[in-house]
C-alpha positions in Angstrom: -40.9 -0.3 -53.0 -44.1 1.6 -53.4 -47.5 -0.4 -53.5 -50.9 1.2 -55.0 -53.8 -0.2 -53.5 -57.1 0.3 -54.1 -60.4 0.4 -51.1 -63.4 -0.7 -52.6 -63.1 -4.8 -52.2 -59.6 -4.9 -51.4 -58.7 -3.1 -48.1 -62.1 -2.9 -46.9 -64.8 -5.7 -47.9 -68.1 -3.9 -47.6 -70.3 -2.6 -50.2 -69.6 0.8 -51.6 -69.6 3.9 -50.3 -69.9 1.7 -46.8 -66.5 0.8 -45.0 -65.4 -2.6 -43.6 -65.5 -4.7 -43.0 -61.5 -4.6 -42.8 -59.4 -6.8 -45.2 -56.9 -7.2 -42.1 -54.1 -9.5 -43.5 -53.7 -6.8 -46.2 -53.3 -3.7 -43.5 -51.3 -5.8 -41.2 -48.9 -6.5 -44.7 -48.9 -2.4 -45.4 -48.2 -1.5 -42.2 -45.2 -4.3 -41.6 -43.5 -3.2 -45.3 -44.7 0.9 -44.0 -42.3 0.0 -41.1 -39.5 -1.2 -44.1 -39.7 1.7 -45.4 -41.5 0.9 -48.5 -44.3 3.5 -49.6 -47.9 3.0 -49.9 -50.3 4.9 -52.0 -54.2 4.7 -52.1 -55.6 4.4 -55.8 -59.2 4.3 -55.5 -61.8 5.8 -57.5 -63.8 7.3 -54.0 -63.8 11.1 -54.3 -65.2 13.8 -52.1 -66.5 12.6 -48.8 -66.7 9.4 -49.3 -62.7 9.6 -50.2 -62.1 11.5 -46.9 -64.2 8.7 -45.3 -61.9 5.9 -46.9 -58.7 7.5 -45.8 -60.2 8.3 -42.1 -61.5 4.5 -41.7 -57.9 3.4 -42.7 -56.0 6.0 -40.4 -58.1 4.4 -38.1 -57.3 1.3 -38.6 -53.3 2.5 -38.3 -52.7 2.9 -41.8 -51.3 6.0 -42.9 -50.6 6.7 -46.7 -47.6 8.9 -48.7 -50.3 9.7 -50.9 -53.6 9.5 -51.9 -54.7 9.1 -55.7 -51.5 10.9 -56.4 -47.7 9.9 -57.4 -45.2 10.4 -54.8 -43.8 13.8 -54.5 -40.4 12.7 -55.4 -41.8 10.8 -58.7 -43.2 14.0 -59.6 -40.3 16.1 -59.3 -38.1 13.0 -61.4 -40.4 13.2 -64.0 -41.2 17.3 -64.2 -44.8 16.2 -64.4 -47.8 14.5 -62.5 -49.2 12.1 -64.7 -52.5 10.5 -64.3 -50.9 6.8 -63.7 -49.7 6.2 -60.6 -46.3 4.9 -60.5 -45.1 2.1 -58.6 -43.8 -1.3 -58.6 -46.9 -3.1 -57.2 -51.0 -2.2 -57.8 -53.0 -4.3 -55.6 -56.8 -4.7 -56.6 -59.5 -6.4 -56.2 -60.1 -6.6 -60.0 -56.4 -7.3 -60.8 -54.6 -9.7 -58.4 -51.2 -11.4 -59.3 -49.2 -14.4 -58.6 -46.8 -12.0 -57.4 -49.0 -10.4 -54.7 -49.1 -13.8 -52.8 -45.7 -13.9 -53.3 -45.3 -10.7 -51.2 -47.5 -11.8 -48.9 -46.3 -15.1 -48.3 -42.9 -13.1 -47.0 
């Protein structure tokens, strides 16, 4: 599976362009699916330094990501194209949780 996840107020709770503090349960439920095999890409609107400081705050914090605002490489090549959506079969977000993200992380 490939998750999206977004920073601001979802895998780190402080108040933008700050970091932390860290949503923990989420990292901890990255890293385990990570370790699956599953893919996780960060979608966040940070760019710039403060993007670099997102993705340096979460290495960090032991999460590494396949890519970062980006598809996979291997969507890309599928498709002959990049598009501007990200593709994947979960988006997790602050501003756009689902029933089924509990589900996941009830598992």
């Amino acid at each position: 599976m490939v998750f999206a996840v977004d920073f601001d107020g979802t895998l780190s709770f402080g108040k933008w362009p700050e970091c932390g503090p860290a949503n923990e349960g989420l990292i901890d439920f990255l890293n385990k699916r990570r370790q699956l095999g599953d893919k996780i890409i960060l979608w966040t609107c940070r760019e710039g330094a403060n993007l670099d400081l997102a993705v340096e705050w979460c290495q960090n914090k032991g999460l590494n990501f396949d890519a970062v605002n980006d598809n996979l490489p291997d969507v890309i090549e599928k498709y002959g194209g990049n598009s501007r959506k990200v593709s994947c079969d979960f988006y997790i977000d602050d501003r756009a949780v689902s029933s089924c993200v509990y589900k996941l992380l009830e598992a």
